[in-house]
C-alpha positions as CSV (number, residue, x, y, z in Angstrom):
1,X,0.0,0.0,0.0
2,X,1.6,3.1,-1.0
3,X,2.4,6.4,0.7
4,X,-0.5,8.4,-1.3
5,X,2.0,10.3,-3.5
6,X,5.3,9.4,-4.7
7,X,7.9,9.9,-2.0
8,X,8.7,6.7,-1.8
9,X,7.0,3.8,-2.4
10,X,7.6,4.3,-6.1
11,X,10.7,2.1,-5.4
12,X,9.5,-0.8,-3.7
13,X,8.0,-2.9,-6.7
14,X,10.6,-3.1,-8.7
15,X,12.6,-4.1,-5.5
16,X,10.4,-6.8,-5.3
17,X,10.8,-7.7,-8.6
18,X,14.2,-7.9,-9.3
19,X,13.6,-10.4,-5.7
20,X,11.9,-12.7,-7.6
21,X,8.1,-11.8,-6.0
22,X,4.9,-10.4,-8.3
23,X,3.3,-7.2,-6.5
24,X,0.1,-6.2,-5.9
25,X,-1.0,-2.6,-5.5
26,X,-3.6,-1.7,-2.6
27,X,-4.2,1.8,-3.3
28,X,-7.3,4.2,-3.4
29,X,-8.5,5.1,-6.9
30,X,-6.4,7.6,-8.9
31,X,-3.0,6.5,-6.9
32,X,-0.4,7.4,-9.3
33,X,1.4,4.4,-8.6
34,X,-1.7,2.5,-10.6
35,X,0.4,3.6,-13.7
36,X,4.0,1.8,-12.4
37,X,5.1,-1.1,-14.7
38,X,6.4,-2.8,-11.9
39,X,3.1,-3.8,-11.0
40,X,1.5,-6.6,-11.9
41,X,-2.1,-5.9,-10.5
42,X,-3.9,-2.9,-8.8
43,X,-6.6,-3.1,-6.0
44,X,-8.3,0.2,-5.6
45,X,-11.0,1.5,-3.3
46,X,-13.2,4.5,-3.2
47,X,-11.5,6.0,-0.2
48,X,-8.8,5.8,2.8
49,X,-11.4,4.4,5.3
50,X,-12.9,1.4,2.7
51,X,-8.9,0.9,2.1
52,X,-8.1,0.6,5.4
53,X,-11.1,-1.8,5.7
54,X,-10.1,-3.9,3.4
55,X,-6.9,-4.3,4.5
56,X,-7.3,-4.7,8.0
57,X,-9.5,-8.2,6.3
58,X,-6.3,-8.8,4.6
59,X,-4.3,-9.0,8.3
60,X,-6.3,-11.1,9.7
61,X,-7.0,-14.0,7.3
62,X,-4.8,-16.2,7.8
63,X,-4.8,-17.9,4.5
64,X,-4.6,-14.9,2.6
65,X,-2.3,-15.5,-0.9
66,X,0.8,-12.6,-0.1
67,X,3.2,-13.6,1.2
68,X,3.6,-10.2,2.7
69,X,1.8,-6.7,3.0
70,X,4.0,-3.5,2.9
71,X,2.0,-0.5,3.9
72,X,4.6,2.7,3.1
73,X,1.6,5.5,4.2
74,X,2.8,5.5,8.0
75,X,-0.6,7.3,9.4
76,X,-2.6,3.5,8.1
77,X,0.1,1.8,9.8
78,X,-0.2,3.5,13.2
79,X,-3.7,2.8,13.4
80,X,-3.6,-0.5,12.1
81,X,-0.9,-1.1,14.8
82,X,-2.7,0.3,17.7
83,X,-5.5,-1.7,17.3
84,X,-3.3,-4.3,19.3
85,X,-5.8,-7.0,17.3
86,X,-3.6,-10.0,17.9
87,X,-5.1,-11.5,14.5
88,X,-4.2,-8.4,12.6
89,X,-0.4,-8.6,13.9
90,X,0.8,-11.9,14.5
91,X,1.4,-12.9,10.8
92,X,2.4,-8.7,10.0
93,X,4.2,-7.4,12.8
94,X,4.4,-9.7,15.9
95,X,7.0,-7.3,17.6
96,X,4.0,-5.0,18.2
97,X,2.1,-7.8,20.3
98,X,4.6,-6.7,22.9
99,X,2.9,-3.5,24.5
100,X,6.7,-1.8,24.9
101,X,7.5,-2.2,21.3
102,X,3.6,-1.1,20.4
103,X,4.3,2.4,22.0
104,X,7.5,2.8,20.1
105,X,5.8,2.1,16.9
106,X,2.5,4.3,17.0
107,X,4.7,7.5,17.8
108,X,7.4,9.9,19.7
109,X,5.9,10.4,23.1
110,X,6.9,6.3,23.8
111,X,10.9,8.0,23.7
112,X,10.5,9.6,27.3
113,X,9.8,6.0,28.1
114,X,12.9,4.4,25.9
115,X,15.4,7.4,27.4
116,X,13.4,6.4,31.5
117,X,14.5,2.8,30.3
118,X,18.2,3.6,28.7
119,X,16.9,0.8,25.9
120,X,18.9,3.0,23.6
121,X,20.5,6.4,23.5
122,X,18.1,9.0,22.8
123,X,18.3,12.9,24.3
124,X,16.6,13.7,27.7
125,X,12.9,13.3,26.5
126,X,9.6,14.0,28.7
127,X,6.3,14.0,28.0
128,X,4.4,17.9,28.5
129,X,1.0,18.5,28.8
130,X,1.1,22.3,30.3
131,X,3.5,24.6,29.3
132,X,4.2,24.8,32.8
133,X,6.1,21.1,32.7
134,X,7.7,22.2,29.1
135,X,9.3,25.0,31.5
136,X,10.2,22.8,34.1
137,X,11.5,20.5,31.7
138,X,13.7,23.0,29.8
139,X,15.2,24.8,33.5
140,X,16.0,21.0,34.6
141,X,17.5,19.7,31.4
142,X,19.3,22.8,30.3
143,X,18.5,25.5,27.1
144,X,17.4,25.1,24.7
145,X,14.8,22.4,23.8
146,X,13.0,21.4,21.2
147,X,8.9,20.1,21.4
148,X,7.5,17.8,18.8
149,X,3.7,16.8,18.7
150,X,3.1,13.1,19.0
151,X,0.7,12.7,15.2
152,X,2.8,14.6,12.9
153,X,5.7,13.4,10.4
154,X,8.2,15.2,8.6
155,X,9.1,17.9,11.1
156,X,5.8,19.6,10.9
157,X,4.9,21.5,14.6
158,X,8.5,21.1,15.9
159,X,9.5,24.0,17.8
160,X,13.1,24.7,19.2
161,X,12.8,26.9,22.1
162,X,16.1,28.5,23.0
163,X,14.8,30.0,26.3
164,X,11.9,30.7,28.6
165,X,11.0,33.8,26.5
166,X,10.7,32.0,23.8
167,X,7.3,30.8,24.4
168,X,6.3,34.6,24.6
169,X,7.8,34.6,20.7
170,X,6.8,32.3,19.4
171,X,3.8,32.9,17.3
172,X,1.9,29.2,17.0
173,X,0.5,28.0,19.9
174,X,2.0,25.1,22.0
175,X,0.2,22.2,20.8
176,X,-0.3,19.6,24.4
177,X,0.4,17.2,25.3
178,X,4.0,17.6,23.3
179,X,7.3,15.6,23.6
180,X,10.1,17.4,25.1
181,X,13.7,16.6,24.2
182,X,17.2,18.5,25.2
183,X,18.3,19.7,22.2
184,X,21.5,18.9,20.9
185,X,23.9,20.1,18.5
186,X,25.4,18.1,15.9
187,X,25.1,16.5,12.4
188,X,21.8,14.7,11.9
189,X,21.7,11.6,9.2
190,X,18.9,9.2,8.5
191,X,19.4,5.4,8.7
192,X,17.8,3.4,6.3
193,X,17.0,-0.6,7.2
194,X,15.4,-4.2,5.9
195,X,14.8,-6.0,9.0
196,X,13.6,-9.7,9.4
197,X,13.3,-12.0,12.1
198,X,14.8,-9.0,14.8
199,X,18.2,-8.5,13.0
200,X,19.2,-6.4,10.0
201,X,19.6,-7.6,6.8
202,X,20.5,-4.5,5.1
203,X,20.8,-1.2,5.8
204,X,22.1,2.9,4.9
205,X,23.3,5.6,6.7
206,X,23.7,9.0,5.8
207,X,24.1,12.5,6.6
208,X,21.6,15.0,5.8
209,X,22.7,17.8,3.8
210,X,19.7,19.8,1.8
211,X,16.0,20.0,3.7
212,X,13.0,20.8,1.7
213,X,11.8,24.0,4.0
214,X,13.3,24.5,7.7
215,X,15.7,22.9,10.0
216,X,13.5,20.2,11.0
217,X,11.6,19.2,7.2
218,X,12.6,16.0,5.4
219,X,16.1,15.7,3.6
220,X,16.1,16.8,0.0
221,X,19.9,15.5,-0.6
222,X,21.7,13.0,1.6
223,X,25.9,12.2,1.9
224,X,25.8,8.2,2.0
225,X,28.7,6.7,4.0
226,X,30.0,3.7,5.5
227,X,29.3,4.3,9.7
228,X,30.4,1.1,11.3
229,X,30.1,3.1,14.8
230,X,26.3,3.5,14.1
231,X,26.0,-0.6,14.0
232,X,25.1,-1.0,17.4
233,X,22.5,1.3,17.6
234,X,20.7,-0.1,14.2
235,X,21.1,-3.8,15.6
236,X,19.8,-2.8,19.0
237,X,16.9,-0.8,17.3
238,X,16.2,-4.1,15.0
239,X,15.7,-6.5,18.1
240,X,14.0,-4.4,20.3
241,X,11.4,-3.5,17.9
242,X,11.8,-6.6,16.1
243,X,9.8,-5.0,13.0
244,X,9.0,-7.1,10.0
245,X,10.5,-5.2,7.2
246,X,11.5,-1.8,5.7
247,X,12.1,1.1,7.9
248,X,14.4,3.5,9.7
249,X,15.1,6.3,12.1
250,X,16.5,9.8,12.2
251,X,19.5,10.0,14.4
252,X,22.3,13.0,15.5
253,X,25.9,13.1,16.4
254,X,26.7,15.2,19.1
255,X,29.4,17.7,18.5
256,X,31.1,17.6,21.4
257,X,31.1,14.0,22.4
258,X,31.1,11.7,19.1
259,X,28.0,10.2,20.8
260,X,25.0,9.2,18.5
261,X,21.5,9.5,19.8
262,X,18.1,8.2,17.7
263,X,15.9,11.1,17.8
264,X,12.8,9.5,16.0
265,X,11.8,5.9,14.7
266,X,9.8,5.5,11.3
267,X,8.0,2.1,11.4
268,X,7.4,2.1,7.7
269,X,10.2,2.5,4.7
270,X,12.7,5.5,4.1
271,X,13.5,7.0,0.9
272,X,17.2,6.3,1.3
273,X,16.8,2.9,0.3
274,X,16.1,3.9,-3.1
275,X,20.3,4.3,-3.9
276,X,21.0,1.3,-2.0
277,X,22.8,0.0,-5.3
278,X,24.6,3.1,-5.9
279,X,26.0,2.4,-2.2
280,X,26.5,-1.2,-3.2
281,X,23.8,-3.2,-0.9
282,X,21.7,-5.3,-2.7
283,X,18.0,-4.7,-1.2
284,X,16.7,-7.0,-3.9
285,X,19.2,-9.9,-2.0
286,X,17.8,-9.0,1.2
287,X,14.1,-9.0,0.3
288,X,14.9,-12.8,-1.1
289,X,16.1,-13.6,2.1
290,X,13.5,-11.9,3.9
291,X,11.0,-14.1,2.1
292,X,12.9,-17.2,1.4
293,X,13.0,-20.1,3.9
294,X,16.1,-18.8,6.6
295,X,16.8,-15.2,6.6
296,X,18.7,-15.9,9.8
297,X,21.5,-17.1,7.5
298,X,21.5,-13.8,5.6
299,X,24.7,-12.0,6.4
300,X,23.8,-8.2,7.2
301,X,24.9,-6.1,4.0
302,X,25.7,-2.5,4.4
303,X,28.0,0.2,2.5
304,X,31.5,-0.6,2.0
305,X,34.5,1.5,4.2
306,X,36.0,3.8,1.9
307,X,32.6,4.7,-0.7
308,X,31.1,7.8,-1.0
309,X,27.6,8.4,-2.7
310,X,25.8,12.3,-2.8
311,X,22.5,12.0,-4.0
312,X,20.2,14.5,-4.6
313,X,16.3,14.0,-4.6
314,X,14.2,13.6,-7.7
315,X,11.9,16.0,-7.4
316,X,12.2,17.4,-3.9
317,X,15.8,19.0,-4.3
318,X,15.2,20.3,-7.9
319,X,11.6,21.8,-6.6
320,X,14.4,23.0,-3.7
321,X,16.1,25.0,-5.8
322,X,13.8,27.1,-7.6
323,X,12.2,27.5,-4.3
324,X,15.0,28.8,-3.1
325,X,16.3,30.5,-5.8
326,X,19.7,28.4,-5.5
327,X,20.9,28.7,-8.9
328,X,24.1,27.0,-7.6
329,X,22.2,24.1,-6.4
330,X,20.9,23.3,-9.6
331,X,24.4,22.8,-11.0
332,X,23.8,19.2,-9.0
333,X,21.5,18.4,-11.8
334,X,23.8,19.0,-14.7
335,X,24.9,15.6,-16.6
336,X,28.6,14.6,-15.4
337,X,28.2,16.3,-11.9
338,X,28.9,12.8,-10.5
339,X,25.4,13.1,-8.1
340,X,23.1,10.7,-8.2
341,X,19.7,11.4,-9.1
342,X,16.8,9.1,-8.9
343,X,14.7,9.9,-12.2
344,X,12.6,7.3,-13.0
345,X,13.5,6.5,-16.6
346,X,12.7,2.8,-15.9
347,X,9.1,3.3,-15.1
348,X,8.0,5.8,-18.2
349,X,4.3,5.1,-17.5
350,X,4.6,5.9,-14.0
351,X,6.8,9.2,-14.6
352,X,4.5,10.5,-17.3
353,X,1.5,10.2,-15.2
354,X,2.7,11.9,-12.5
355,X,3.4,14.9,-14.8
356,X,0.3,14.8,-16.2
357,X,-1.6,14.9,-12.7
358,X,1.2,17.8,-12.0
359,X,0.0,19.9,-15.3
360,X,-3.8,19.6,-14.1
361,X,-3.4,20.5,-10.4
362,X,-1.8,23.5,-11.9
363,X,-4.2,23.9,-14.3
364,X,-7.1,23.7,-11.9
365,X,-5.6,26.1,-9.8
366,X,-5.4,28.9,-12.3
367,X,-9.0,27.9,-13.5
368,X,-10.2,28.5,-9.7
369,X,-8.0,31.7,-8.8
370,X,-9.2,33.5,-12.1
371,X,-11.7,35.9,-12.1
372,X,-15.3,34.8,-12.3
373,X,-17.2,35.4,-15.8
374,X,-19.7,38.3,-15.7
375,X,-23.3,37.5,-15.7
376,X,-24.7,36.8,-18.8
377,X,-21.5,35.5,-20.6
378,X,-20.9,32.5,-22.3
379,X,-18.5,29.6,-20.9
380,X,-17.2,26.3,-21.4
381,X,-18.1,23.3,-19.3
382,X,-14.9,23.3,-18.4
383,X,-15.5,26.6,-16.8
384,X,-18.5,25.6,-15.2
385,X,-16.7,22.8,-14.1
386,X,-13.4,23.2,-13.1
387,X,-12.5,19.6,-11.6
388,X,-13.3,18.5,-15.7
């Protein structure tokens, strides 16, 4: 099931593929990932909540004929989690019929309880629900601090507050209840994992280097490196959570002590995965194992010492630039620049419809900003009309 637009899941079929597995496409009508080659046949439904009917159905029946479901949109996979329906999760995501590992799963607030447990390194976290605790929080811990609201992805409502005053300035309200974290300085990176059976098979790290709008929005351009020193983290993460799967978390190195922490945990997949063969891992291997008969024999692939890959998002970074008006940016996007780029020449049908439902967004949007004919005049039905 993907994502609803195409951040990501655009890459998993032909992952799948090149495994050795057919795909099926769960998707509400109009998805443009109805239109990918790499899929062999498309299940649509009318809307999210007859989609998310369907596939909770799917879950439960035991002899249903995948031999797994990937759902990439992360708010379906949250509520399909907390359910806590031990027929929905046993043959999907046993790791989440532990209650522990269900709280990490369905959000951030379950941190302050992974930093109260010291199951793995993350900053000082606590859960707020008056500004008067966020207060007592940041005096205790040390400014400044940073507040992220438990439902939203991608950086949206995270505030960094350098100071007590800084409630006073800032101009949103404080959404409560809100997890509080120390803040800390550093270099932040993305890991990117395929985990089975409580181990990693494969996985990416990187630093982040371009966001899409703000401090705290998604990475438009990543650095991919070997980071041997993040191992124990990722391997720690993978049998705690024990997730069926692809997915990843954002982590940060402290500048003054060389110490990684995991600030956030994404229970569905990453985009990074996407250049995994420009890094030289072999998701395609990994999936095989994954599905084949003992992935326990798999050895864990990850980038070689030494490698370097800078990739640059297709069409987040480009959108970036002209955003931005970095003009030197877009020399990333010239032919020979060595960067990778993730066009998808190999899935025409799938690019071309995508532009095509770009052109008549933007068309739509003119048609409903202009001004509105004067009584009496004649018009088109597309006038009248302007979803035709």
């Amino acid at each position: 099931m993907p994502e609803g637009g195409l951040y990501l899941a655009f890459r998993l079929p032909p992952l799948f593929r090149s495994a050795g597995w057919d795909v099926e496409l769960l998707c509400v009508a109009d998805d443009p990932m109805v239109h990918s080659r790499h899929v062999k046949t498309v299940l649509q439904e009318k809307s999210r909540d007859d989609l998310e009917d369907r596939l909770k159905r799917i879950l439960r029946d035991p002899q249903r004929p995948w031999q797994t479901v990937v759902v990439a949109h992360e708010g379906t996979l949250r509520q399909l989690i907390g359910t806590g329906d031990s027929s929905l999760l046993k043959g999907w995501q046993p790791g989440a019929l532990t209650e522990e590992v269900r709280e990490v799963l369905l959000g951030k607030f379950a941190l302050a309880a992974v930093h109260e447990r010291q199951l793995w390194r993350v900053p000082s976290s606590k859960v707020c629900r008056t500004v008067a605790e966020v207060l007592e929080f940041g005096h205790a811990n040390g400014w400044p601090i940073i507040v992220k609201p438990d439902d939203q992805s991608g950086g949206r409502g995270v505030v960094k507050l350098d100071s007590p005053a800084a409630f006073e300035s800032n101009q949103a309200p404080l959404a409560l209840p809100t997890l509080a974290q120390k803040f800390i300085q550093g270099q932040r990176g993305i890991v990117d994992m395929l985990c089975a059976g409580g181990r990693p098979l494969a996985w990416l790290a990187s630093d982040s280097t371009k966001r899409a709008n703000g401090e705290f929005s998604p990475s438009t351009a990543r650095k991919f490196r070997a980071m041997p020193e993040l191992r124990p983290l990722v391997e720690q993460v993978a049998r705690f959570t024990r997730f069926e799967g692809f997915c990843g978390f954002d982590w940060i190195r402290e500048d003054h002590t060389d110490l990684y922490y995991l600030i956030e945990f994404h229970p569905r997949p990453s985009s990074g995965f996407r250049f995994g063969r420009s890094c030289g891992v072999d998701f395609a291997a990994a999936i095989a194992a994954w599905l084949g008969v003992d992935p326990a024999a798999f050895p864990t692939q990850t980038q070689a010492p030494g490698s370097l890959v800078v990739a640059h998002y297709f069409s987040g970074d480009l959108a970036r630039c002209f955003r931005e008006r970095d003009w030197r940016g877009l020399a990333a996007w010239l032919p020979g620049c060595g960067i990778r780029h993730d066009v998808w020449w190999d899935d025409l049908p799938l690019l071309f419809a995508w532009i095509w439902r770009g052109v008549r967004r933007t068309l739509r949007e003119k048609r409903v900003s202009s001004p509105r004919l004067k009584a009496g005049s004649s018009s088109t039905p597309e006038e009248k009309n302007p979803c035709l």
